[in-house]
C-alpha positions in Angstrom: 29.2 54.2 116.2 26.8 55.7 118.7 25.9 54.6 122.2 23.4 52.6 122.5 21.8 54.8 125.2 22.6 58.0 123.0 20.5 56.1 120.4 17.7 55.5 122.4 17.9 58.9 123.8 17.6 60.5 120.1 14.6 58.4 119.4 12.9 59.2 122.5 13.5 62.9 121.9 12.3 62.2 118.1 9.3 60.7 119.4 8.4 63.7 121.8 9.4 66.7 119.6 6.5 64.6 117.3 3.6 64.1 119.8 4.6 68.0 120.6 3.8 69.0 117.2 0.8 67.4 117.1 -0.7 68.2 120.3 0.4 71.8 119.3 -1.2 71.3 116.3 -4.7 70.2 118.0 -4.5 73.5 120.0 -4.5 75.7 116.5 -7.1 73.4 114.7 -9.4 74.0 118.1 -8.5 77.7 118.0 -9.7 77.7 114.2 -13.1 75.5 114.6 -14.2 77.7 117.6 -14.7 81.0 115.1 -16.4 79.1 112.4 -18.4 77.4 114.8 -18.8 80.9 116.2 -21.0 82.7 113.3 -22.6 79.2 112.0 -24.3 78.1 114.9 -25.9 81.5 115.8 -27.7 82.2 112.7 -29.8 79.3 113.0 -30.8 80.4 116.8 -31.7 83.8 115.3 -36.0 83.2 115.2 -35.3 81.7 119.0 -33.8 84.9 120.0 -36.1 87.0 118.0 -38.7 85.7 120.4 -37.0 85.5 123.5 -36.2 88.8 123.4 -39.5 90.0 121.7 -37.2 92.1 118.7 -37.4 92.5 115.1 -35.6 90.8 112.7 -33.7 94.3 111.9 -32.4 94.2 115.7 -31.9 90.2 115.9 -29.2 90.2 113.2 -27.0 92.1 115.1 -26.2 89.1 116.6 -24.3 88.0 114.2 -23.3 91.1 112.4 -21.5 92.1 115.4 -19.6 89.4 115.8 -18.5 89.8 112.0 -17.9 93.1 112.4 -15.7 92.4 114.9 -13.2 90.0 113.1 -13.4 91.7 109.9 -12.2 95.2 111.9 -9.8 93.7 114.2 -8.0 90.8 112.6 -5.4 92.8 110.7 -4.3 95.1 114.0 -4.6 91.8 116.4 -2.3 90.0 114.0 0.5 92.9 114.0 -0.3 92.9 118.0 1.1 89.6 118.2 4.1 89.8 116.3 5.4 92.7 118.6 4.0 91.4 121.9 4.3 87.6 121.1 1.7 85.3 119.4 1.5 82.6 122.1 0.9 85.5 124.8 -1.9 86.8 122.4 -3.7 83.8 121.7 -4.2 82.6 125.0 -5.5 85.9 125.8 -7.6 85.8 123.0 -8.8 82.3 123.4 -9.6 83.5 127.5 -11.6 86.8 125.8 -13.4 84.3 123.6 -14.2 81.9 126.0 -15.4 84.7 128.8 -17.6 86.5 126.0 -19.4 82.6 125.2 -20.6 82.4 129.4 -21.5 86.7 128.9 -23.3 85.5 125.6 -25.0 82.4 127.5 -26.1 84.7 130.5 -27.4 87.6 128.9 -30.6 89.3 130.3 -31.1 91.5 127.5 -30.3 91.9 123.3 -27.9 95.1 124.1 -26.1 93.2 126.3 -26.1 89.8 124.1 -24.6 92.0 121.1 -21.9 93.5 123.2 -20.8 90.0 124.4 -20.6 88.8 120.8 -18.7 91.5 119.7 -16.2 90.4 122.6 -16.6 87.6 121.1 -15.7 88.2 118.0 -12.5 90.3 119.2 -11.4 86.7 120.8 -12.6 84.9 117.4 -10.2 87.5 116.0 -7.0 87.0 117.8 -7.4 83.0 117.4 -7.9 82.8 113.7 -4.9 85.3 112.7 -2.7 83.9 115.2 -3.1 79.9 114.7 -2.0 80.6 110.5 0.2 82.3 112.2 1.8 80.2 114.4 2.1 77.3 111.2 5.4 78.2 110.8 7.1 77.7 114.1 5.0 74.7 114.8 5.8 72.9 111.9 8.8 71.4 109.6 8.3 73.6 106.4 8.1 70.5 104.1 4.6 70.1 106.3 3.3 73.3 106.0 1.0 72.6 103.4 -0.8 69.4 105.6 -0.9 72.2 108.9 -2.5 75.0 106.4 -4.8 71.8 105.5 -5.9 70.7 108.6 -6.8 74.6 109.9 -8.9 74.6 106.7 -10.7 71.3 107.6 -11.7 72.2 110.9 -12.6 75.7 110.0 -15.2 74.4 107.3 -16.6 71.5 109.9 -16.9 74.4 112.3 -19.1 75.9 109.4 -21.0 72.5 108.2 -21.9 71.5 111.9 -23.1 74.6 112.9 -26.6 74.8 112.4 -27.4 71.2 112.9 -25.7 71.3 116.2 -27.3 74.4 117.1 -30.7 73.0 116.4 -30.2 69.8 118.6 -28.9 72.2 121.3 -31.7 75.0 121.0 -34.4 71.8 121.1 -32.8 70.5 124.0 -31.4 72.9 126.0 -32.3 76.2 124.8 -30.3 79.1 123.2 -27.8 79.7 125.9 -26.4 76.5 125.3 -25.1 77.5 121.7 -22.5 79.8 123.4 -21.7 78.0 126.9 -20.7 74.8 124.5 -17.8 76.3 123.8 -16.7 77.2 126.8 -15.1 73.5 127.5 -13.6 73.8 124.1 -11.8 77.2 124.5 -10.3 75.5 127.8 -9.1 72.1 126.0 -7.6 74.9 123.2 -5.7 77.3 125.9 -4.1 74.1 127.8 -2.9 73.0 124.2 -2.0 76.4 123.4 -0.1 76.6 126.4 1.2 73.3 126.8 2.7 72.6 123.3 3.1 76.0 122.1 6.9 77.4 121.2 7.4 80.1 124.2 7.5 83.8 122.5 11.1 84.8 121.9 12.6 87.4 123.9 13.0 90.7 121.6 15.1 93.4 122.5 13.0 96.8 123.2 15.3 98.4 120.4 14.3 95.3 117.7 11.1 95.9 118.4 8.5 97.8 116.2 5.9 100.0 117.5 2.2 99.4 117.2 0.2 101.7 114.7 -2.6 102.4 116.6 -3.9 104.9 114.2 -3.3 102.7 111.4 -5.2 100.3 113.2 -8.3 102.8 114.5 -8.4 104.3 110.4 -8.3 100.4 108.9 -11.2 99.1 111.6 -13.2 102.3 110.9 -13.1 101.8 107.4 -13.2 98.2 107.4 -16.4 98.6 109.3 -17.9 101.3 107.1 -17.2 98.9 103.9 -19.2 96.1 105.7 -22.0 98.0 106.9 -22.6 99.5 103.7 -22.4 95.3 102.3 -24.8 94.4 104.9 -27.4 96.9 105.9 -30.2 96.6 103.0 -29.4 93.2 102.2 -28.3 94.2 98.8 -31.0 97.3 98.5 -28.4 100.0 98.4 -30.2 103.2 99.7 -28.9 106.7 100.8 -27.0 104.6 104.0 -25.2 102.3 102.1 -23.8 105.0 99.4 -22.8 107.3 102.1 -21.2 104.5 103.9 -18.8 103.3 101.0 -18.2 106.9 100.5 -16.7 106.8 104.0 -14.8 103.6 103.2 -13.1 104.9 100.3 -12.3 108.3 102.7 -10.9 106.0 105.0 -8.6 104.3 102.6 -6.9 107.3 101.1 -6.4 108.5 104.5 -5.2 105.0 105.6 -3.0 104.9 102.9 -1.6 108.2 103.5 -0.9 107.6 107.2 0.7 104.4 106.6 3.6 106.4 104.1 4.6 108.2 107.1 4.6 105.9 110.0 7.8 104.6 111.5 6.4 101.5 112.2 3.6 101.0 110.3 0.5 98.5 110.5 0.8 97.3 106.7 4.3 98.4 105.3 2.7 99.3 101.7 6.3 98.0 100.1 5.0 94.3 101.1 2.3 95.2 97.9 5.2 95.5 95.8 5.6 91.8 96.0 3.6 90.0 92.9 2.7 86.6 94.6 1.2 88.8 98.0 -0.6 91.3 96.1 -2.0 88.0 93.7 -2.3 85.9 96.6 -4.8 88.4 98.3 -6.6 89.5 95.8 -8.0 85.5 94.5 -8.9 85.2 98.0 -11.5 87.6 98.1 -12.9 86.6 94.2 -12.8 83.1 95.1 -14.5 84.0 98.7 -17.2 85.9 96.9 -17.8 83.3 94.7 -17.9 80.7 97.7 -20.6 83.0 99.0 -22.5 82.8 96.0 -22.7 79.2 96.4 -24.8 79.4 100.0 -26.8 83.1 99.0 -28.0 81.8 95.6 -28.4 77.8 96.6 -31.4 78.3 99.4 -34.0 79.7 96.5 -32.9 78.1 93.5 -33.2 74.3 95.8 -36.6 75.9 97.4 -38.0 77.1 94.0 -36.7 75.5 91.3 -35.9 72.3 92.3 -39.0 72.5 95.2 -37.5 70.7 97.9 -38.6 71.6 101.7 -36.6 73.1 104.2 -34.8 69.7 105.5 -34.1 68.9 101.6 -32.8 72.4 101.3 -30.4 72.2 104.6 -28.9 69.0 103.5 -27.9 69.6 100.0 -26.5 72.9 101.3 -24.2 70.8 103.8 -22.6 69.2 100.9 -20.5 71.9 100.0 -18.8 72.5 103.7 -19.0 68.2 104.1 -16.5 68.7 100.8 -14.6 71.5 102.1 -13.8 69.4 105.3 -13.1 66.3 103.8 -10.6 67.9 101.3 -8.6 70.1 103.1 -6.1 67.4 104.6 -5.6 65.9 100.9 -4.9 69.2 99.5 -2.3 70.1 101.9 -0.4 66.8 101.5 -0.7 67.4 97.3 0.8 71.3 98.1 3.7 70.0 100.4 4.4 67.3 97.2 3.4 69.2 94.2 3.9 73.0 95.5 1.6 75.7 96.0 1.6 77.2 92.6 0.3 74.0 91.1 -2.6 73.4 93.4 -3.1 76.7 93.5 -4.4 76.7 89.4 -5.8 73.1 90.0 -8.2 74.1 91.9 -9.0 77.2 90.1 -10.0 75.6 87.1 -11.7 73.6 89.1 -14.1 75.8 90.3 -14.2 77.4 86.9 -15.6 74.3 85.7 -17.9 73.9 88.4 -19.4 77.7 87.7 -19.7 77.0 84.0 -21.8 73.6 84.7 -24.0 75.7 87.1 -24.7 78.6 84.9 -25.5 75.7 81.7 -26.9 72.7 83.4 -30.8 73.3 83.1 -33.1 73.1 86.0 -34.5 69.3 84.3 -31.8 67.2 85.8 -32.8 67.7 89.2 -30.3 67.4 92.4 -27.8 66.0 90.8 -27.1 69.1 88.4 -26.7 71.2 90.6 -24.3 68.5 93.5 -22.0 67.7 90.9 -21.0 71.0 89.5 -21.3 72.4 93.7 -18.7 69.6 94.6 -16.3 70.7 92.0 -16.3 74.2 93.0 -16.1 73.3 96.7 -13.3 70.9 96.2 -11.9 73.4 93.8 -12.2 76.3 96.8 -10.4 73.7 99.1 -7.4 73.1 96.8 -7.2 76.7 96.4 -7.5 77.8 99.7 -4.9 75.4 101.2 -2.6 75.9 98.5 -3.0 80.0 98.5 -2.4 80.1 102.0 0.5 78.2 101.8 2.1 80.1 99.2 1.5 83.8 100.5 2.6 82.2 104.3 6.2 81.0 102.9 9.4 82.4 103.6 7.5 85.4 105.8 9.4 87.4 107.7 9.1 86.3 111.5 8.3 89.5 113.1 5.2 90.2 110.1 3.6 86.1 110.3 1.1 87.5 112.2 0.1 90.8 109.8 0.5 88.7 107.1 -2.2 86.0 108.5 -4.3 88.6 109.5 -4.3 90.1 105.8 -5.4 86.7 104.8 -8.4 86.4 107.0 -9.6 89.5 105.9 -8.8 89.2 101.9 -11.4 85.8 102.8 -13.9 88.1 105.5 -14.2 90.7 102.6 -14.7 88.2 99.8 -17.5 86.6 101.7 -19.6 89.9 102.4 -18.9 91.4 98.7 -20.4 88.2 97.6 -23.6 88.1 99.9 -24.3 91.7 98.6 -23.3 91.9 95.4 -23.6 88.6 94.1 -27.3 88.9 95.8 -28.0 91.3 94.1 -27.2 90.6 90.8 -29.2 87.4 91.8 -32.0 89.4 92.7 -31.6 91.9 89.1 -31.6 88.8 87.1 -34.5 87.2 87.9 -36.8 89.9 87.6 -38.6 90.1 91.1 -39.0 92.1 93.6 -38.8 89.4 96.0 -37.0 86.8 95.1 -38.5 84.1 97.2 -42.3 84.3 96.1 -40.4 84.4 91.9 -41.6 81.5 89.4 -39.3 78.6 89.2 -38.6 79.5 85.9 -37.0 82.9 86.6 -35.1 81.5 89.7 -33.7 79.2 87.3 -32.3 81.4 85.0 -31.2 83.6 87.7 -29.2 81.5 89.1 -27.4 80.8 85.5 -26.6 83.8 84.8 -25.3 84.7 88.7 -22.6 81.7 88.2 -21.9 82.9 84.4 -20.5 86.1 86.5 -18.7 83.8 89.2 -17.1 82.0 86.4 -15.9 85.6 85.2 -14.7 85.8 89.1 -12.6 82.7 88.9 -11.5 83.1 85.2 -9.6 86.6 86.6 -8.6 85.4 89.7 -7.0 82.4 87.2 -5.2 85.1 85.4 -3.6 86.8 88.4 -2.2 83.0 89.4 -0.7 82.6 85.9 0.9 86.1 85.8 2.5 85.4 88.8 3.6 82.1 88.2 5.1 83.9 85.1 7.1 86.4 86.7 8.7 84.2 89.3 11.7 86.4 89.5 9.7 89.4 90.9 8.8 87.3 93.9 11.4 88.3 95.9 9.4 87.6 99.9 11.7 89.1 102.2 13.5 92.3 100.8 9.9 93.6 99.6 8.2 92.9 103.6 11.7 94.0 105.8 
C-alpha cells in the first residue's frame, strides 16, 4: 500500500493538473470568441462609421473586409510560424497585436488609418484562431479532444450571435470606439491564461527544426487575397475586376503549387493531400461553410419580403441559427469523444441535408415556423459537423505540423464562407428574376430562396459522399507517414 501522504499528494496533483487544463482551456475559448466577436460586431457599426467619417458605403466596408482579408491570407503561414517558433510564444504575441490594433482601432482619427488598424487586427485575429485548435492537443487528454474542439466552436458562434446586439447597446451608449476598446480587457484576461496555464514551447534543436517558406507564404496570401477580392468586390456582380482577379488566383496556385515541389521546407508539404480523410476533411468544410453562408445571405430578404417581418423580427430569427450553433457545440464534442468522429461527422450531414430539402419545399404559407425548423436542423447539423470534422482531421497530427494543419482548417471554413456570400448570392439573385433583389415581389423571393437551398442540398449531398468514401477506405488513412 501507499502512504498516506503519497496518496494525498497524487490527489492534490490530480486536482491541479485538472484546474490547469481548464484554466488553459478558458485562455483558448477567449482566444477563439475575440475573432468572431471581431468581424460580427463591426458590421453592425458600419452606417455609424459611414457618417462619422463622412464615406461611402464602397469605402466603409473596408472595415470589415480588411480584417477578413487579413485572416483568410495569413492564417495558413501564422499557423506554420508557430510550429517552428512555438505556439505559446506566437499566441501571446498574437493576442498582444490583437489587443494593441482594438485601442489603434478605438483611437482612430481617420478611415485610412481605422482600416490599417483592423488589418492588424486581423493579423492578431489570425494567430489566435490557428493557434488555440492548435494547441487542443497538448492541452488536453485525447479521449477529450472532441469536448475541447466543442467548446472552441461554442464560443466562436456566441462571439458571432452576440455581435451585433452587443455592438448596438455599445454604439447607443458609448459610441463606435467602444466596439473595439471592449476587447481590450478580454485579450488581457486571454494572454494571462495563455501564459499562465499554457504548456511552455519545447526546446527544438536548430538542426530538427524546419525553415519557414516565406515565399510559399507571400504566393499563398497573394493568391488567397486575389480569390477573395474577386468573391467580394461587386457583391456577386462579376465585372472585368472580378474575372481578372480569379485569373490571378488561379496564376497564383499553379505557381504556389510549383514552388511548394521544390522547397526544402515547405509551407504545405503537398504529400499531406495524399491522405484521404485530410483532403475529405477540407474539402466538406468549405461546402458545408458555403452553405452556412447561405443561411445568413438568403435569410435577411426572404424574412423581410416574404414573410414581411421588420428589421427587429428579421434580427431575431436570424440569431437563432448562431443561438443553435452555441448551444450545440459542447454536446457534439462529448457525442464525438463517445461515438467517434466519423459517426457525427455523417449525423450531422444528413442533418443539414434534411434541413436544406425542407427549406427549398416548405412553401412561404407556414410562416416562421417553416423556415426555424428546417434552419435549426441545418445549424445543429453544421455544429455536429464541425466539431466532429475538426476532430477527425486534428487526430494523430504530427507535432511539429498542429499548427499548419489548424490553419488549413480555418481557411477551408474562411473560403467556404466568402464562396457562399458570392456565389450562393448570386444564384439567389439569378433565381428570382430581379435586378434588385430587395424591392422583388414576395412571390419571387420565395421561390428564390427554394431553389438556392435545392443547390445547398446538392452542396451537402457531395460533401456527404466525400465522408462515406473516406469512411470506406479506412486503410488509406494512414496520418503520419503521408504529413512527415
Amino acid at each position: 500500500m501507499k502512504p498516506i501522504t503519497a496518496e494525498r499528494g497524487e490527489a492534490a496533483g490530480g486536482i491541479a493538473r485538472t484546474a490547469s487544463i481548464r484554466w488553459g482551456l478558458a485562455g483558448l475559448a477567449l482566444s477563439m470568441l475575440l475573432p468572431s466577436l471581431g468581424t460580427s460586431i463591426a458590421n453592425v457599426a458600419l452606417p455609424t462609421l459611414a457618417q462619422a467619417f463622412g464615406a461611402p458605403f464602397q469605402a466603409i466596408q473596408w472595415v470589415v473586409l480588411a480584417y477578413l482579408l487579413a485572416i483568410t491570407t495569413l492564417i495558413v503561414g501564422v499557423g506554420r510560424l508557430g510550429d517552428i517558433a512555438g505556439r505559446r510564444r506566437l499566441l501571446l504575441a498574437g493576442i498582444v497585436v490583437f489587443s494593441a490594433a482594438s485601442v489603434l482601432c478605438g483611437a482612430a482619427p481617420t478611415l485610412p488609418l481605422l482600416i490599417a488598424a483592423r488589418a492588424a487586427q486581423g493579423l492578431g485575429a489570425a494567430v489566435m484562431m490557428a493557434l488555440s485548435m492548435a494547441f487542443v492537443g497538448e492541452t488536453v487528454p485525447k479521449e477529450r479532444t472532441g469536448s475541447a474542439m466543442g467548446l472552441l466552436g461554442t464560443m466562436s458562434a456566441i462571439g458571432t450571435a452576440i455581435g451585433p446586439s452587443l455592438g448596438g447597446v455599445l454604439i447607443a451608449g458609448l459610441g463606435w470606439p467602444a466596439i473595439f476598446l471592449l476587447n481590450v480587457p478580454l485579450g488581457v484576461l486571454a494572454f494571462v491564461l495563455a501564459r499562465r496555464y499554457l504548456s511552455v514551447d519545447r526546446r527544438v534543436p536548430e538542426t530538427g527544426r524546419g525553415r519557414f517558406d516565406l515565399m510559399g507564404t507571400l504566393l499563398l496570401a497573394l493568391t488567397l487575397g486575389a480569390y477573395a477580392l474577386a468573391m467580394t468586390i461587386g457583391r456577386g456582380d462579376f465585372g472585368t475586376l472580378n474575372i481578372a482577379l480569379l485569373l490571378a488566383a488561379a496564376l497564383g496556385v499553379g505557381l504556389f503549387v510549383r514552388v511548394e515541389a521544390k522547397a526544402a521546407s515547405p509551407l504545405i508539404s503537398l504529400a499531406m493531400f495524399r491522405d484521404p480523410p485530410l483532403r475529405a476533411g477540407l474539402a466538406t468544410s468549405a461546402l458545408v461553410s458555403t452553405v452556412v453562408m447561405t443561411t445568413l445571405v438568403v435569410g435577411p430578404f426572404y424574412l423581410a419580403r416574404a414573410l414581411g417581418l421588420d428589421p427587429a423580427g428579421v434580427g431575431f430569427v436570424m440569431s437563432i441559427g448562431p443561438a443553435v450553433v452555441a448551444l450545440t457545440g459542447v454536446p457534439a464534442g462529448r457525442l464525438t469523444d463517445r461515438f467517434g468522429a466519423q459517426r457525427v461527422t455523417l449525423v450531422g450531414l444528413v442533418g443539414m441535408i434534411g434541413g436544406c430539402a425542407l427549406l427549398s419545399a416548405l412553401p412561404a404559407t407556414l410562416g416562421i415556423a417553416g423556415y426555424v425548423a428546417p434552419l435549426v436542423a441545418v445549424t445543429g447539423g453544421y455544429a455536429l459537423f464541425q466539431t466532429a470534422n475538426n476532430t477527425g482531421v486534428m487526430a494523430d497530427v504530427p507535432q511539429d505540423r498542429r499548427g499548419v494543419l489548424s490553419g488549413m482548417l480555418n481557411l477551408s471554413r474562411s473560403l467556404g464562407l466568402v464562396t457562399g456570400a458570392s456565389v450562393m448570392g448570386a444564384v439567389f439573385a439569378l433565381a428570382s428574376g430581379a435586378r434588385d433583389v430587395a424591392a422583388a415581389h414576395p412571390e419571387a423571393v420565395a421561390g428564390a430562396m427554394r431553389i438556392t437551398f435545392a443547390v445547398a442540398a446538392l452542396l451537402i449531398v457531395a460533401a456527404l459522399v466525400l465522408a462515406v468514401g473516406v469512411r470506406r477506405r479506412p486503410a488509406q488513412g494512414l496520418r503520419k507517414p503521408t504529413m512527415s
